[in-house]
C-alpha positions as CSV (number, residue, x, y, z in Angstrom):
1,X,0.0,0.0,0.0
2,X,1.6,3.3,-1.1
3,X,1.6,6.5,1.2
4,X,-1.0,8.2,-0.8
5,X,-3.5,5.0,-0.4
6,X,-2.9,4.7,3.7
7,X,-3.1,8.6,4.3
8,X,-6.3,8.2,2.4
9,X,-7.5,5.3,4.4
10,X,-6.6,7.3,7.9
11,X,-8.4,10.4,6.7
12,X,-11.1,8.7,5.7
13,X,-11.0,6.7,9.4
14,X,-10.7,9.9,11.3
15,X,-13.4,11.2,9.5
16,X,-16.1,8.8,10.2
17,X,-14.7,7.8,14.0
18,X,-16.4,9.7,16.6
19,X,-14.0,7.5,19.0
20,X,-10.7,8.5,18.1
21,X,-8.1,10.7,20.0
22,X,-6.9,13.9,18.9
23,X,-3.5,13.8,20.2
24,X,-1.0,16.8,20.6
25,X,2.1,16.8,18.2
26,X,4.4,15.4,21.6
27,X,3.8,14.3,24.8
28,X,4.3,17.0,28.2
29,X,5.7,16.4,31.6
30,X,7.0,13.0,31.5
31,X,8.2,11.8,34.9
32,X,10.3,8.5,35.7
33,X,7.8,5.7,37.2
34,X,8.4,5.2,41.0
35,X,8.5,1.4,39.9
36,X,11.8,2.3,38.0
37,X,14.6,0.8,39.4
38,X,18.6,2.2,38.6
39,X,19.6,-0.3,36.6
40,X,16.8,-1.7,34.5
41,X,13.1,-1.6,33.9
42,X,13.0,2.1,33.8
43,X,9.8,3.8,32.1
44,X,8.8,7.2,31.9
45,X,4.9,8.3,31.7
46,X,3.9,11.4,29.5
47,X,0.4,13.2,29.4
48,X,-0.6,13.5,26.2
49,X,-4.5,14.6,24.7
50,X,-6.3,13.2,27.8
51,X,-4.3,10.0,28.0
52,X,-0.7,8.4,28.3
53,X,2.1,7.9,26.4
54,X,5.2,5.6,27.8
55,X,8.9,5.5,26.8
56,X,11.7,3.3,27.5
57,X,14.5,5.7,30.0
58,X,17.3,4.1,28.4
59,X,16.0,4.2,24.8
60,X,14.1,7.6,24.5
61,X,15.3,7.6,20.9
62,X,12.7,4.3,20.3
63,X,9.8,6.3,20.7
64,X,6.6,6.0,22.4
65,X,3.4,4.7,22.5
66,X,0.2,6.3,23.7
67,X,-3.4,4.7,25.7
68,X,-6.3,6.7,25.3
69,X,-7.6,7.4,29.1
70,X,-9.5,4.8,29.3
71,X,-6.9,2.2,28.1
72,X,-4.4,3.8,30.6
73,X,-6.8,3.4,33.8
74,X,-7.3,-0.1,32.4
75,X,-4.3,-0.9,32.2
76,X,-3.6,0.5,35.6
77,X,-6.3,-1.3,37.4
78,X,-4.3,-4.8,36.0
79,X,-1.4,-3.9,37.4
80,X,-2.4,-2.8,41.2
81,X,-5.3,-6.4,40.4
82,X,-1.7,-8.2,39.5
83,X,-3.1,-10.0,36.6
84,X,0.9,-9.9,34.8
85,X,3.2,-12.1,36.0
86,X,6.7,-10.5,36.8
């Protein structure tokens, strides 16, 4: 699929979804999770649109992804529930 065809295929997405996330260019304020430890396993959460986006510390270069609000608060109820083995 060439770029032309798949930026067709998004506008025509955002268009017709009423449930999609308008997210701002970058995410703000990220701050290192208290979970982090100093030598590995180190994430950083960012606010972005009304959601979440989450890096890698070591690898910032690799990018991010984002969780609409409800995803993220999802996602957080797992995690204090402990349904992910360590």
């Amino acid at each position: 699929m060439g770029p032309a065809v798949s930026s067709k295929l998004i506008a025509d997405v955002i268009k017709e979804g009423d449930d999609i996330m308008t997210l701002p260019r970058e995410p703000k304020n990220w701050r290192k999770s208290s979970r982090s430890t100093q030598t590995d396993n180190c994430v950083e959460v960012g606010r972005i649109g009304d959601g979440a986006a989450v890096r890698d510390t070591k690898d910032r270069a690799a990018g991010y992804f984002t969780a609409s609000a409800g995803q993220w608060s999802a996602f957080i109820a797992a995690v204090k529930g402990d349904r992910f083995e360590v």
